[in-house]
C-alpha positions in Angstrom: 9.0 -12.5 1.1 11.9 -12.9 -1.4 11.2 -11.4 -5.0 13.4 -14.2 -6.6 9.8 -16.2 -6.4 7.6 -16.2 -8.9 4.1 -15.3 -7.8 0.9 -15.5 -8.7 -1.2 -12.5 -9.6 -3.6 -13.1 -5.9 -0.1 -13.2 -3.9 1.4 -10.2 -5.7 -2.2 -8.0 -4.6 -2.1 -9.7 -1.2 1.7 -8.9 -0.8 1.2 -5.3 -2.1 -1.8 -4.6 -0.1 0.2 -6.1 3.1 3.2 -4.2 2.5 0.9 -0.8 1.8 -1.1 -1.2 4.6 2.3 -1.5 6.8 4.5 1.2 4.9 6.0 3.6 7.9 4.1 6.9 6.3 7.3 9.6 5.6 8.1 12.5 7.8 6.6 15.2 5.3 3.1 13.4 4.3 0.2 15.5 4.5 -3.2 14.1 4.9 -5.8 16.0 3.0 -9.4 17.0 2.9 -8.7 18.6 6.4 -7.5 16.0 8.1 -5.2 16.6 10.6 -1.9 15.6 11.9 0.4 16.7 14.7 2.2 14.6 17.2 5.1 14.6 20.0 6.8 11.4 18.7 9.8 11.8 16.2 9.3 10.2 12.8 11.7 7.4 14.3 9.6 6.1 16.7 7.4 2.8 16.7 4.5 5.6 17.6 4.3 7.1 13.9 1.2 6.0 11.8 1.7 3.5 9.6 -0.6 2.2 6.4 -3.7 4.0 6.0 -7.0 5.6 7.9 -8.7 5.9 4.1 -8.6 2.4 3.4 -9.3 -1.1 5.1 -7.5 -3.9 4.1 -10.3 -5.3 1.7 -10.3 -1.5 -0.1 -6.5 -1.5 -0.6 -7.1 -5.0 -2.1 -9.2 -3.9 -4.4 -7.2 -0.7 -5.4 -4.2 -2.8 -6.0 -6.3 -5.1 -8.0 -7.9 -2.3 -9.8 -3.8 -1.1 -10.6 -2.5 -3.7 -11.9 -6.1 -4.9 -14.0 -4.3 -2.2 -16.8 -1.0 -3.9 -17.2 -1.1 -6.1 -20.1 1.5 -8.6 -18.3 -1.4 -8.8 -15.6 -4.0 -9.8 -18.5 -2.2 -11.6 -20.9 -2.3 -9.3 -23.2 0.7 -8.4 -25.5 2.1 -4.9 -25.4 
């Protein structure tokens, strides 16, 4: 999706959540709460976890929604 396009608030959340839910997770992340993690693949490989286990799609909509609800831009509101 190019940025040069101005989007609506619906396909902003949608491309965030899409992007979040597909976003390679980096080499060092830690998963709390006693989750654990250990694997034989490198961080390279198409193998490594991607997005999330914590959210589904729906959730991370509604997390993104829930962000950017505070930004004045997002609610008309004036700075």
């Amino acid at each position: 999706m190019t940025m040069n396009k101005r989007m609506t608030m619906d396909e902003l959340i949608k491309h965030m959540t899409d992007r979040f839910l597909g976003w390679k997770l980096p080499e060092d992340f830690a998963p709390d709460a006693g989750i654990k993690f250990s694997t034989t693949f490198p961080p390279s490989s198409p193998a490594w976890p991607i997005g999330t286990n914590l959210f589904t799609a729906d959730q991370a909509k509604q997390m993104f929604e829930h962000c950017l609800g505070a930004a004045p831009q997002a609610t008309g509101e004036k700075p």
